[in-house]
N, C-alpha and C positions, 0 to 999 in steps of 0.2 A: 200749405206748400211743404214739400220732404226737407231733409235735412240737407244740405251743402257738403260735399266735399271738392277738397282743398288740394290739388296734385302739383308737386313743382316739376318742371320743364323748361328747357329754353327756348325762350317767346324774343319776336324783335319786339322794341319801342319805338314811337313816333321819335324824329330829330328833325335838324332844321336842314341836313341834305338828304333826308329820306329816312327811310327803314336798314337799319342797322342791328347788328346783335349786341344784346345787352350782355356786359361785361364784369358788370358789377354787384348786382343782386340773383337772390333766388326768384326765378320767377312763378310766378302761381296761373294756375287756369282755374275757375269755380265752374262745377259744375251740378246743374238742379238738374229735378226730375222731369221740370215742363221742358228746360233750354238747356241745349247745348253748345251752343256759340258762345264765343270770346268776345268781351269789353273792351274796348281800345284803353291803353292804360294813360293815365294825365303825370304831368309834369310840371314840378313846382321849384322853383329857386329861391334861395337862401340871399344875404345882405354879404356871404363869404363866396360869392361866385362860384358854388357849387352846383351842381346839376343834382338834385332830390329826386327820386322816383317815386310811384304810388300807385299801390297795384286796386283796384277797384273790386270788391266783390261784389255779387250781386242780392246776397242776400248778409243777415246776421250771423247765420250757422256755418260752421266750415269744418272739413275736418283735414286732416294731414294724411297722406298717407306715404309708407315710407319701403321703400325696396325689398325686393322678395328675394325667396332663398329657397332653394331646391328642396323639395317635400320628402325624400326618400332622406335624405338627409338629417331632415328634424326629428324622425321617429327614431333613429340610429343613437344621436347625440344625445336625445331627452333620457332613452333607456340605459346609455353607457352611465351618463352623470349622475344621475340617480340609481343603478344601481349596482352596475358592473365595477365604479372608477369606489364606491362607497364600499362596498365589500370586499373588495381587493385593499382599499387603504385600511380597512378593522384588521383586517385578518395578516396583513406582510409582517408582523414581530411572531405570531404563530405560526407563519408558513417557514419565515427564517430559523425559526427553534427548530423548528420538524427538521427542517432541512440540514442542518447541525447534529440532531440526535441520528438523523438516518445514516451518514458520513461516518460521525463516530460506531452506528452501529454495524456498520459493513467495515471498518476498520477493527473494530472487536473482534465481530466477525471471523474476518482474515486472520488475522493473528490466533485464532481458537484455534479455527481448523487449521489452518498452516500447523501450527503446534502441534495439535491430537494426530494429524495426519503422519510428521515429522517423527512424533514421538510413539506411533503404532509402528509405523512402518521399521523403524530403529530399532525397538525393543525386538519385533520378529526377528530382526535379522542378527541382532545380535543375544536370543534366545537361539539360532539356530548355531551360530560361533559357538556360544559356551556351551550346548550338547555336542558339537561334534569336535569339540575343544577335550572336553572331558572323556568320551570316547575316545579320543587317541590316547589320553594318559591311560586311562583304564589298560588299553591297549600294550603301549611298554610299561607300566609295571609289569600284566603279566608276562609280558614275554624277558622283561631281565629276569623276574623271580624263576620263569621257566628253566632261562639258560642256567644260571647257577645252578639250580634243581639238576638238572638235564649232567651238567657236569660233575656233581655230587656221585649221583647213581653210578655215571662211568667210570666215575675215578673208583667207590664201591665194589663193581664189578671185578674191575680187575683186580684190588685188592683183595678182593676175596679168592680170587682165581687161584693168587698165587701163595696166599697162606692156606687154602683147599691143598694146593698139589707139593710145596714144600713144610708145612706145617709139620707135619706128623713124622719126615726124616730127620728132623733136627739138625739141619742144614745151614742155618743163619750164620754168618749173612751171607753164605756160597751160594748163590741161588740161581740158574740162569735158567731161562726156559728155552726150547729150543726155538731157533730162529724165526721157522714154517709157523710155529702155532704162535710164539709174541707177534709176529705179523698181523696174521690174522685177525686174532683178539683186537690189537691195537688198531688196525685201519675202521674196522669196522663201528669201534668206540670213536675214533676217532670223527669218522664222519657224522656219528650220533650228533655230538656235542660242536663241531665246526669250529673246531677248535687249530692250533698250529702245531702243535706237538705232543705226543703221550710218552710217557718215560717209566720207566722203574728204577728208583735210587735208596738203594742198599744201606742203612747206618753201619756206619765203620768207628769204632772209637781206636787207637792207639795198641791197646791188645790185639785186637785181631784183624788191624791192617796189613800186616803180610801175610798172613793166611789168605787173605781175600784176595790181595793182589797176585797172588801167587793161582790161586782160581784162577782169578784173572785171565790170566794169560797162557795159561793152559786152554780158557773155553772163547777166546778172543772170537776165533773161527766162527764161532755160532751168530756174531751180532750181524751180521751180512754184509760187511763191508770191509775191503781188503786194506784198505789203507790204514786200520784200526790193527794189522798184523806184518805188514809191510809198510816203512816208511817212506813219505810221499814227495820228503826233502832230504836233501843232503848234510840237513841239520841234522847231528848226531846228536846233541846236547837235548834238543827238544825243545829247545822257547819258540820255535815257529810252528813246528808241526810233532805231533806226538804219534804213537800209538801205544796203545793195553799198556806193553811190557813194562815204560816207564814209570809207569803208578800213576798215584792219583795225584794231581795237581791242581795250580790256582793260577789266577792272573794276577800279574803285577806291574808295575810300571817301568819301562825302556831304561835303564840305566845309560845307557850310551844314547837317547835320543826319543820321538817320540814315539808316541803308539806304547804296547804294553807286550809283553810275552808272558813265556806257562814257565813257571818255575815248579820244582815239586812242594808238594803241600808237607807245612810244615807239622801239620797235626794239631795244630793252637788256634785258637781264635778267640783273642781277651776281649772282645765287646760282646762274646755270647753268654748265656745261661749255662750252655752246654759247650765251654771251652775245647772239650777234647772230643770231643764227636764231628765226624766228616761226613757230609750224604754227595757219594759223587756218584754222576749219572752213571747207569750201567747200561737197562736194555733200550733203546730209544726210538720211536716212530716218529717219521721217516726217516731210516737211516739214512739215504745220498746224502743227505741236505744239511745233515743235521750228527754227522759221526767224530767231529771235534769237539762236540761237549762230549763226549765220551770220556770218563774219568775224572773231568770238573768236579771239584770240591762245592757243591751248590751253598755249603751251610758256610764259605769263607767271603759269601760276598753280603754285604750289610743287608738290602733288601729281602733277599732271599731269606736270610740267616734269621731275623724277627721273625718269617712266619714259620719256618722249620722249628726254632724255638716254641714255637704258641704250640703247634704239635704236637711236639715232644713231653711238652710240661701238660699240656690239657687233655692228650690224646683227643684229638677233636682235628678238623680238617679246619685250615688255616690257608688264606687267601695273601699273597704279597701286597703291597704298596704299589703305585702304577711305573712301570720299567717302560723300557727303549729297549729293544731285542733287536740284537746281531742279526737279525732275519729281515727290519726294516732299513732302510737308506734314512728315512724320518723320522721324526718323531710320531710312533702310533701308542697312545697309551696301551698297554697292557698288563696281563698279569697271570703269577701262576696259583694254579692252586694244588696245594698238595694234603694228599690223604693218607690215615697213617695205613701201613701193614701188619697187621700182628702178626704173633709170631703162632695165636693157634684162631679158630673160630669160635667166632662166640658161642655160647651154647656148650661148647666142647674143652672148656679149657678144663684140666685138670685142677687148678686153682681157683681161686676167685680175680687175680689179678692176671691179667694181660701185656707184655711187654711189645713196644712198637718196634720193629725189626728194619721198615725199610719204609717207605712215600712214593704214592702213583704222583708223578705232576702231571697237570694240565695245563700246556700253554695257550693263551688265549689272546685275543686282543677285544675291547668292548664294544667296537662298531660292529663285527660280527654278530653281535648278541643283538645289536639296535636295527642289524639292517630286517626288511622283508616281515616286519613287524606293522607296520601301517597303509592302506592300499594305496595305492598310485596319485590317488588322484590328493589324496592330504599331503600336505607339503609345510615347512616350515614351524615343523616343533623342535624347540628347543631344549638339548638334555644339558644340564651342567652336571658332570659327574666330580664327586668330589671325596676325597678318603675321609677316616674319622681323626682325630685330633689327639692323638700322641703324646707322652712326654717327651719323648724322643726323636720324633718325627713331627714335621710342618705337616699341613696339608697340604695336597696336591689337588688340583682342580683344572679339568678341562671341559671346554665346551663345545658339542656337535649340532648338527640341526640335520635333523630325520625328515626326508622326505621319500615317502613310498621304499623302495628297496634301496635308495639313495643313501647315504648318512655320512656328510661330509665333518670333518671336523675344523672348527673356526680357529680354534687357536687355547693359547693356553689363560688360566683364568675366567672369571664369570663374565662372561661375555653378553649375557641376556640385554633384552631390552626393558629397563630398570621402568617402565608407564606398564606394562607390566606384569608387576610383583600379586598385584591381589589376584590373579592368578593361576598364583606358582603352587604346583603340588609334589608334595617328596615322595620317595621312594628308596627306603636302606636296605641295604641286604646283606644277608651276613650266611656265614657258611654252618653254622651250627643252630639252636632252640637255646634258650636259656637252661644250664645246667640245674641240679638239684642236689645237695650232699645226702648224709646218711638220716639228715633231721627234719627233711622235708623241704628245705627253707633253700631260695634262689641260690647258686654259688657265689653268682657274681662274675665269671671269669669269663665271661662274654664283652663285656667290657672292655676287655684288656686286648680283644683280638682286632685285627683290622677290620674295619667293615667301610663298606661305601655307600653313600647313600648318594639318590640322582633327584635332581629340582629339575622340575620341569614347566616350561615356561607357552607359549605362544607365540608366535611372532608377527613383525607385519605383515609380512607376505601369506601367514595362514589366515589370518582376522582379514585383508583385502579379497581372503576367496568368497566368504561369507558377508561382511559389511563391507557395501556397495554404494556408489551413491546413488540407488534408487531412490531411498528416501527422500537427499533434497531434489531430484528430480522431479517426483510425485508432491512434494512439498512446491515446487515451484511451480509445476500446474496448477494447484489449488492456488496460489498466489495469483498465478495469472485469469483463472475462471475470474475472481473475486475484486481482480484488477479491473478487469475486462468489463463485467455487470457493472462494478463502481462507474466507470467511464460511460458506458451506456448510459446508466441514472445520471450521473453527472452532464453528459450531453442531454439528456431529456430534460434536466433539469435548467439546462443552460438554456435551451431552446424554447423551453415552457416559459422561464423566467423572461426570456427575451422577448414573445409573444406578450406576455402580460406588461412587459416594459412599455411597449408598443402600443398595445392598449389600455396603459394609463399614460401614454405620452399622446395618445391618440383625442383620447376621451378626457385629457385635460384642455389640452385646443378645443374641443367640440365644447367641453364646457363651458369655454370661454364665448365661444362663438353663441350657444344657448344662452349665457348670462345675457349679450349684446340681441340677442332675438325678444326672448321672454327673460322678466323678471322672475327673480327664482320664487315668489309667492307663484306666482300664473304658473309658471310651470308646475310648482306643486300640483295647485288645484288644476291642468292639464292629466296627470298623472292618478288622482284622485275619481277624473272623472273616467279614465281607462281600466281602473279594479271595480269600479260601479258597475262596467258593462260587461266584465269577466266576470260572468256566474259560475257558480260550478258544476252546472250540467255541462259546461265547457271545457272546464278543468279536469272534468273524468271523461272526457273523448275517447275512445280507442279505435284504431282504427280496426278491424274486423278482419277487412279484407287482407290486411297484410300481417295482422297479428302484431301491431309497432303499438308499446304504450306512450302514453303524453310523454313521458320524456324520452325518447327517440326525437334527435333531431334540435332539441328543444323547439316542440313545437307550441310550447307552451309562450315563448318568450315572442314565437312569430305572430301568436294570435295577438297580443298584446300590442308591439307594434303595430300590428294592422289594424288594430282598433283605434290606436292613438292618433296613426294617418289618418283614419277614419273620423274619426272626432273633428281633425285639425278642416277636413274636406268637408263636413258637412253632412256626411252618411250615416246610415245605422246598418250594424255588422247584423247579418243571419247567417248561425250557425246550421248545416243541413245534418242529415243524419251519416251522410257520410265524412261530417269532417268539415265540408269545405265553407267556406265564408264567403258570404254573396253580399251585395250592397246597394242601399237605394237611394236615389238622388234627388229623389222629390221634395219637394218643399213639407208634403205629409210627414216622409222619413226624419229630415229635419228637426219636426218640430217632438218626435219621439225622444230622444237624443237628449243630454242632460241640459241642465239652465246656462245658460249663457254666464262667458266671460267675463265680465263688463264692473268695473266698479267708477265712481265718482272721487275725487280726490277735489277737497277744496283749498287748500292752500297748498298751490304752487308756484313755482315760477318757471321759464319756458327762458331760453336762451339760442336767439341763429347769430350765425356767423356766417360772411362770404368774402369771397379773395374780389379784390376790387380790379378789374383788368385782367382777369383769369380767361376768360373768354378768347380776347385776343392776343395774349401770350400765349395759350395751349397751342392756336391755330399755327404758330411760327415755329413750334418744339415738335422732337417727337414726340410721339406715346412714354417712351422708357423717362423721359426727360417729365413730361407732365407729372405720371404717378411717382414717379422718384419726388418730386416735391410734393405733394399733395401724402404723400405717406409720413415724410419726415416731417410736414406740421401735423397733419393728425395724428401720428403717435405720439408728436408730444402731448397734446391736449391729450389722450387717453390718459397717460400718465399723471397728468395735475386732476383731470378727473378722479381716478381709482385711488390718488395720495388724498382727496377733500372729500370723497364722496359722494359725487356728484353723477347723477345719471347719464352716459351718455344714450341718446337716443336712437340718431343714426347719422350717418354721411349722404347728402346727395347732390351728387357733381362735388361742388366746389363750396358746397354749404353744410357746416356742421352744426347740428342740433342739442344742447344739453337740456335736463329739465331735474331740478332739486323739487321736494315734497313727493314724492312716490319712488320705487313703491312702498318706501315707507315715509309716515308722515315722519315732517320735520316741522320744528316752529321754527331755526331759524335758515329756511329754505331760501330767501331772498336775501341774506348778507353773503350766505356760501356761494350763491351763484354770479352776486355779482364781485366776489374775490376770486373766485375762477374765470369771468370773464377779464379781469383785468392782468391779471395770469397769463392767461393765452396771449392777449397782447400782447403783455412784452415778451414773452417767446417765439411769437409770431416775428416780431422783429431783428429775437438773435435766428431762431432759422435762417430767414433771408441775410442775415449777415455772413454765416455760415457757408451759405450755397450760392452767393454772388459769384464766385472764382470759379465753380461750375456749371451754374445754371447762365447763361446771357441773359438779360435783361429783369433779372429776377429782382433786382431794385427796384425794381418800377412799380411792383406790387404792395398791396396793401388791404389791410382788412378790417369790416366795419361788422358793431356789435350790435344787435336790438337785443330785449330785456323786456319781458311784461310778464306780473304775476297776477293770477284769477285760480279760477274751479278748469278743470276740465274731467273729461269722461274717458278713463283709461280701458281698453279690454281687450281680447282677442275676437275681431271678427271669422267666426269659423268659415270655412268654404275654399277654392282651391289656393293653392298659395297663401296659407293664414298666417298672420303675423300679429304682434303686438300694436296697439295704435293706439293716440291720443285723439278725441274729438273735442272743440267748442271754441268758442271764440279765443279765447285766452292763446291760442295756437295761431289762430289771424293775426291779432295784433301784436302780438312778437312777432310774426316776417313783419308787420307794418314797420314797428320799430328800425327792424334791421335795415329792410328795404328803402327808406326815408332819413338812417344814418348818416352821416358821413365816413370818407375813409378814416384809419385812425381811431374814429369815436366811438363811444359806446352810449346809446340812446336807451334811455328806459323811461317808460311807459308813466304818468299821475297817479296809478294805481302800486305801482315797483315805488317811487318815492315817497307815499304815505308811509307802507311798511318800513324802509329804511328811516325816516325819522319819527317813526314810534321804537323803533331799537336805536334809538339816539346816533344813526348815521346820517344826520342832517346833512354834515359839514361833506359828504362823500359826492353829495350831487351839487349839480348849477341849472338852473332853468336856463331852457335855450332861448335864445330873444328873441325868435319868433314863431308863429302857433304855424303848428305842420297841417295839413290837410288831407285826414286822410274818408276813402267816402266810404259811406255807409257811416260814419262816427262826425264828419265834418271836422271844424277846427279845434285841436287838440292840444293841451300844452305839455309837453314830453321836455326830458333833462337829460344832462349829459352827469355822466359819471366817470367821477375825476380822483378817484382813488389815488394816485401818484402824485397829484400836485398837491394835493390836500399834507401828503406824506412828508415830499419836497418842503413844503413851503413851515409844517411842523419843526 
């Protein structure tokens, strides 16, 4: 006869008003390979007015078999846990590094080229500032060196003019040219230089002031202006308005009040070198404008007098200190310069020595000389002009800022913007070359004359034509590109990591669920027997037609599952030439396929459990109400299982399964399992204590233990819906146990109580007082295990 299997279902039992559903046991159907019909099951009672069941088999052999689970399923969970959930946990402290280095290194990164970027773009620009920085200075230097230059030659010019044409009459100091041709000469010099007045002034010393004066006003007529021969006031005296005839005079101060009048010149001047020497204006361009300095004493007023001095003593052309001219309402710096006259030409003098006779001035102002110097479009350089430093004199210092033909002036002192200073480029200028005496050797007397020298600066408004915020603009792009990609990788990273969360949150549930299907040996050796059947004519597949290699797709990973369904189903995989996998389901196929499953375990023990009256409490609840209890005691019992170590096997209906010695051996399998069934007990009891206030009737319940250790034959029967199974008797009579329990109790087997008092738990069991009957074995003597009172009563 074949072997028995053992399937639990709900079966009714004989009672004394009929056929009713049993409530309190798993019930079993055997079925052989001659019979398939059901045994009426018998009923035995106890001396405690219990009702006993006892399921009948029909043979000795039985096997258990235990609820299936979606096939597409298993092949998913077996590959994630072994090898997706396994290479994902090696590798998360190397993936978290990378992940670290990559962040840091796109932050380097950014910060490099943000900088090099920052710092290209910057230096151009401000490479292009300091060339068109320096450019402009280049710029006015030359154009002050020009002007002074420019006004040197005119002043020259006419000096020579008029020691050409009165030189050789020995004239001095009567000298007058006539009006038509000093016009001439003078505007045309004049517009040379752009200048505000040209002059000619006569040295007069005390000798031969009324000679002169007496010229004077004899050739008054010539200078072209009547008011210089006819007076223009009713002042007779002359402190308001002069003309020729009165001489040469000075300004003084109002005696009676403010402002100043012309007094006549006294002839003295005690703060000069040359006390008795006067240079008053004679022939003057533009007369309208300009015919009351007519006969001014120039050499009695201090400014002036220092450079008529430097003249006189250097014979050299000599520049004033910077004046306020009766010509301006405001203050415009300017200045004269005056050149000497001699009294013969060079080259021609009878002598060696040359005496100075009279000085061209030229009145100027310095913004003239600044403007129309830089093109239009440069703006904002700044001149500070400044005199040389005197014993006698301060320095005077003012500051303009040159734009194109613009040249405004700021105000007085160094007005620059001091950030700045590195750079400021000078610029002195002086009216003569350095002298040489008769020995070769410098005079020195350069020195002594005024000179002015101009610092030129930058400003902000010329540095904002040139440096722009291009740079951090262009700099912020780069930030952003780099921002931008980080965020992308950061999202891909977030997304990827979240994916891989998923499936190792995914594939630790499936693991779990695999642990509770196969034991992780079987599933090894399941896994083992799937690289058996990947050869590697398989693993170098290509597909041809589309030109995809084995890794497209991972088609690698499909084959393998498909072989492991394969496996699990009973099949053998044929690879075609194009790729595809075909499969055979014959019993031939079959027996190609590797060795079976299947091993032997002899010391074990085997543990049911069922809710006593579950049956007809389900039938009063709903569904949410059923499994809400039935979850909250099995999970307990998972838990006291996975803290002891104890196998659980499976759930069915209302009956839970444990089994200690597999899959790995234990020796002490029969004390752990029956410390876990007493466990669950009283858990069993706080649950329903728990869930009386919500469950109705859940007091009513109660649960009863069987206990039987032997051999049995563990493996995976392959073919559809394959799963893990126990076969052999030892599986019988643990339901028998159970099924012939009482509520409350926990019944184990003469074979469970040997073991336990060979490990000295004698004191843990009681023989029950009367022999159970169960068939197929007959009358049986089984014990109750009493772990608690034994403890109690300790």
């Amino acid at each position: 006869m074949g072997p028995n299997k053992l399937v639990l279902h709900e079966e009714y039992g004989n009672t004394a008003s009929g056929r009713r559903p049993r409530s309190h046991s798993c019930n079993l159907e055997f079925t052989t390979s001659m019979s398939s019909h059901s045994n009426n099951k018998n009923f035995a009672s106890e001396s405690h007015e219990h009702q006993e069941q006892e399921v009948e088999p029909n043979h000795n052999n039985h096997k258990l078999s235990i609820p299936h689970c979606p096939q597409e399923r298993n092949s998913n969970i077996i590959h994630q846990s072994t090898q997706e959930v396994l290479l994902t946990r090696n590798n998360t402290a190397s993936i978290r590094c990378l992940r670290i280095l990559t962040v840091l290194t796109l932050i380097t990164a950014t910060i490099i080229v943000a900088s090099l970027t920052y710092s290209f773009t910057r230096s151009a620009e401000l490479g292009r500032f300091e060339s068109e920085y320096y450019d402009a200075v280049i710029k006015v230097q030359q154009a002050v060196a020009a002007g002074i230059q420019d006004k040197l030659n005119v002043a020259k010019t006419l000096s020579a003019i008029y020691t050409s044409r009165y030189g050789t009459l020995n004239l001095w100091p009567n000298a007058t040219m006539p009006y038509q041709d000093f016009h001439d000469q003078a505007m045309g010099q004049l517009e040379i230089v752009n200048g505000i007045a040209i002059s000619f002034n006569p040295i007069i010393t005390n000798d031969t002031r009324a000679e002169f004066e007496a010229h004077a006003t004899e050739s008054a007529w010539m200078l072209g202006a009547e008011e210089l021969v006819t007076r223009s006031c009713e002042d007779a005296t002359g402190a308001t308005c002069r003309i020729v005839e009165d001489g040469i005079f000075r300004q003084a101060p109002n005696p009676e009040g403010e402002g100043i009048i012309y007094i006549d010149d006294p002839g003295y001047s005690p703060t000069s070198r040359f006390p008795f020497v006067m240079v008053p204006v004679w022939q003057i361009y533009p007369t309208q404008i300009n015919w009351r300095a007519v006969m001014f004493n120039l050499h009695s007023e201090i400014n002036r007098q220092r450079a008529l001095d430097d003249m006189l003593q250097y014979q050299v052309p000599a520049i004033t200190a910077l004046l306020h001219l009766v010509q301006h309402d405001e203050m415009n710096p300017s200045s004269i310069l005056f050149y000497p006259v001699f009294d013969q030409l060079e080259g021609y003098a009878t002598d060696w020595f040359r005496n100075v006779v009279g000085s061209i001035s030229i009145v100027f102002s310095w913004d003239n000389i600044l403007k129309q110097v830089l093109p239009s479009y440069i703006g904002g350089v700044i001149v500070v002009l400044e005199t040389s430093i005197l014993d006698e004199m301060p320095r005077q210092q003012w500051t303009y800022d040159v734009s194109g033909d613009v040249v405004t002036l700021m105000g007085e002192g160094d007005l620059h913007d001091p950030s700045f200073d590195e750079f400021e480029v000078q610029a002195r200028t002086s009216t003569v070359q350095e002298g040489y005496n008769d020995d070769g050797e410098v005079s020195g007397f350069k020195d002594n004359l005024i000179t002015y020298n101009m610092r030129i600066y930058p400003s902000v408004r010329f540095k904002k034509r040139y440096v722009s915020s291009k740079p951090f603009t262009m700099t912020l792009v780069v930030v952003c590109i780099f921002v931008l990609t980080s965020a992308i990788f950061l999202c891909y990273d977030y997304l990827l990591n979240h994916r891989q969360n998923s499936i190792m949150s995914f594939a630790s549930k499936a693991s779990r669920i695999v642990d509770n299907l196969f034991p992780r040996n079987v599933r090894d050796r399941l896994l083992r027997d799937v690289e058996n059947l990947h050869s590697p004519n398989q693993e170098n597949n290509v597909d041809e037609e589309h030109g995809a290699s084995r890794h497209d797709e991972h088609p690698e990973r499909k084959q393998i599952i498909k072989k492991l369904m394969s496996v699990m189903a009973g099949k053998k995989n044929n690879v075609s030439g194009d790729g595809r996998i075909s499969s055979e389901t014959s019993e031939t196929a079959l027996s190609h396929n590797t060795t079976p499953i299947a091993d032997l375990f002899e010391e074990t023990s085997i543990m049911f459990a069922d809710i006593v009256g579950f049956t007809k409490w389900s039938s009063e609840h709903s569904p949410q109400d059923v499994f809400h209890l039935l979850e909250q005691l099995f999970f307990e019992f998972d838990k006291i299982a996975a803290k002891m170590n104890v196998f659980k096997l499976d759930r069915i209906g209302d009956c839970y399964i444990a089994v200690t010695g597999l899959p790995e051996e234990r020796k002490d399998h029969c004390v752990v399992l029956c410390r876990f069934a007493n466990e669950c007990r009283s858990k069993m009891y706080d649950v329903i204590d728990q869930l009386k206030c919500e469950l109705r009737g859940v007091e009513q319940l109660n649960m009863r233990f069987g206990i039987h250790s032997g051999p049995v034959i563990a493996g995976v029967l392959r073919g559809q819906k394959a799963r893990f199974e126990l076969f052999g008797d030892t599986m019988n009579t643990a339901s028998r146990m159970e099924s012939l329990s009482l509520p409350g109790r926990i019944q184990v087997s003469e074979e469970t109580s040997k073991i336990l008092i060979h490990a000295g738990r004698e004191h843990w069991i009681k023989p029950r007082k009367t022999l159970i009957h169960a068939k197929g074995k007959g009358e049986i003597q089984t014990y109750w295990l009493q772990i608690d009172e034994y403890l109690s009563n300790s």
